[in-house]
N, C-alpha and C positions, 0 to 999 in steps of 0.2 A: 722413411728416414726418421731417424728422432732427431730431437731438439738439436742435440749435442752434433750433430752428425750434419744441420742444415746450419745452425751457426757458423761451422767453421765451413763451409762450402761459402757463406754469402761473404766471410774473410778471408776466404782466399780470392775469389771475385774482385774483391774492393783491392786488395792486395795487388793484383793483375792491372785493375786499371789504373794506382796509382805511379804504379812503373812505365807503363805505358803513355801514362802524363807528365811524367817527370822529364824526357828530355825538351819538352814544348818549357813546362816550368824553369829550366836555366836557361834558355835562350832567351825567354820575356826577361828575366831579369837580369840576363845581360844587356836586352837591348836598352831596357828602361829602368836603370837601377834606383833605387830608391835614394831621394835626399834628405837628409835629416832636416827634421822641422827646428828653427829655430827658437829655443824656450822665449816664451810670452814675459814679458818687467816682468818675472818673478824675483826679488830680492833672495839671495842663498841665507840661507838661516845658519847661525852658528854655532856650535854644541857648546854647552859649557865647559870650562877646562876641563873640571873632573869627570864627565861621558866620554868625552874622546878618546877612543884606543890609540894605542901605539901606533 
């Protein structure tokens, strides 16, 4: 086989198991959704008038 010919055999491969993993992948993240972290004392910085867009 050449290159071009094994390349895309080992992406089709990777292809095959990521479907194959994806409905595991929404269930964990239904079971266990993610929470957002809440931002550390960072003070919000604020643009000067004239940078602030519309």
């Amino acid at each position: 086989m050449t290159i071009i010919a094994t390349l895309g055999a080992y992406a089709g491969f990777a292809l095959l198991a990521l479907m194959a993993v994806t409905p595991l992948l929404v269930e964990l993240d239904q079971r266990f959704p993610v929470t957002r972290r809440a931002k550390a004392a960072e003070p919000e910085r604020r643009m000067p008038a004239g940078l602030a867009s519309a």
